[in-house]
BALOBA-1460 file (C-alpha; in Angstrom, 3 decimals):
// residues 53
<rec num="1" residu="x" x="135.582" y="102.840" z="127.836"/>
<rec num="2" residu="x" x="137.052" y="101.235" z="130.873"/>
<rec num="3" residu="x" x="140.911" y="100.251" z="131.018"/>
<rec num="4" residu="x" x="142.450" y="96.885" z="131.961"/>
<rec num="5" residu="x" x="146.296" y="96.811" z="132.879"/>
<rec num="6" residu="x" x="148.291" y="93.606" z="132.309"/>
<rec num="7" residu="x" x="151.184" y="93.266" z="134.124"/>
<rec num="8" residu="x" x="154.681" y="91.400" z="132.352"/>
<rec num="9" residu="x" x="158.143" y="91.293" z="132.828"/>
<rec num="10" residu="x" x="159.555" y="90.960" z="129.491"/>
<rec num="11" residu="x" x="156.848" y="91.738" z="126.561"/>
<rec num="12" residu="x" x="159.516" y="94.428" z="125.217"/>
<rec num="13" residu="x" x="162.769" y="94.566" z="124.260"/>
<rec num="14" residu="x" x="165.064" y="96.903" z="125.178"/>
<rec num="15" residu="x" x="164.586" y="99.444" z="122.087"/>
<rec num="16" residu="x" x="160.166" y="99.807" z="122.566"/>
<rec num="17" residu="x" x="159.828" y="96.997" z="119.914"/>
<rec num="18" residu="x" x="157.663" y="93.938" z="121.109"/>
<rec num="19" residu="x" x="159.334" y="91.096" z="122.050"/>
<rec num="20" residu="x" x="157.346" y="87.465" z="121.409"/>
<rec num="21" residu="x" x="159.345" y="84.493" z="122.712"/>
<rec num="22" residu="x" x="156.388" y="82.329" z="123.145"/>
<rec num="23" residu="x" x="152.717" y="80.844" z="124.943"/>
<rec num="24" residu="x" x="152.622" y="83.744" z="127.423"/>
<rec num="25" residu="x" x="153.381" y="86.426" z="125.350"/>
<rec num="26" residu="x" x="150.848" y="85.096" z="122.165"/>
<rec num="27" residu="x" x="148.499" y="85.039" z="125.042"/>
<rec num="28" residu="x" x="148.284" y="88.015" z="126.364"/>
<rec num="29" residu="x" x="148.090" y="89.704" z="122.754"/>
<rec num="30" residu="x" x="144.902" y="87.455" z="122.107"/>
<rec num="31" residu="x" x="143.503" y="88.351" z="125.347"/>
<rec num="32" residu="x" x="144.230" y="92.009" z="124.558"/>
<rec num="33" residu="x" x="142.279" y="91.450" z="121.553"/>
<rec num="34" residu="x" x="139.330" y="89.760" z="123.668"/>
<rec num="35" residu="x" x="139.195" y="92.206" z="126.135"/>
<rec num="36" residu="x" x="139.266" y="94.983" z="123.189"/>
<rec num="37" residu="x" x="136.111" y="93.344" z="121.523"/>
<rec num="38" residu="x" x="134.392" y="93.373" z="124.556"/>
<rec num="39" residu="x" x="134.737" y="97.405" z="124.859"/>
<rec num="40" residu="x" x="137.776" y="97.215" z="126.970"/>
<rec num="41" residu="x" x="141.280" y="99.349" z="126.475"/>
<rec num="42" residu="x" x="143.886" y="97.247" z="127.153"/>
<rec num="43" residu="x" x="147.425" y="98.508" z="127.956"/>
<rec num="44" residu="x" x="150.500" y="95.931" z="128.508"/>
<rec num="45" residu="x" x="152.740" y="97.417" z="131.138"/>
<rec num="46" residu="x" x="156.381" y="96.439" z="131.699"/>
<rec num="47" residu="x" x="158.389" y="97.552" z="134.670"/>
<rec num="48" residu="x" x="162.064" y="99.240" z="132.852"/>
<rec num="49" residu="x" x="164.917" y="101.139" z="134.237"/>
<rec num="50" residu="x" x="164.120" y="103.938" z="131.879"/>
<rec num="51" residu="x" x="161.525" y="105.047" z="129.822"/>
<rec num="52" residu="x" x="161.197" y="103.343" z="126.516"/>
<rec num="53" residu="x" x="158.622" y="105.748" z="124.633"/>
């Protein structure tokens, strides 16, 4: 299954849990969910000062 990384700033908060404000975010997790039904994995990556897993 090939992978697809999407890029964003602020998707989580601080403590791992997802953070949706809004358009962008509600966006991305429906094009996750495109992406998915089309065979792709889809990973949501956020640049962080530490790890949060």
């Amino acid at each position: 299954m090939p992978n697809i990384y999407i890029i964003y700033r602020a998707m989580f908060a601080n403590d791992g849990t997802m953070h949706t404000l809004g358009g962008i975010e509600n966006y991305i997790l429906n094009l996750c969910d495109v992406f998915s039904q089309q065979g792709w994995h889809c990973h949501i990556v956020q640049p962080a000062k530490k790890c949060l897993a």
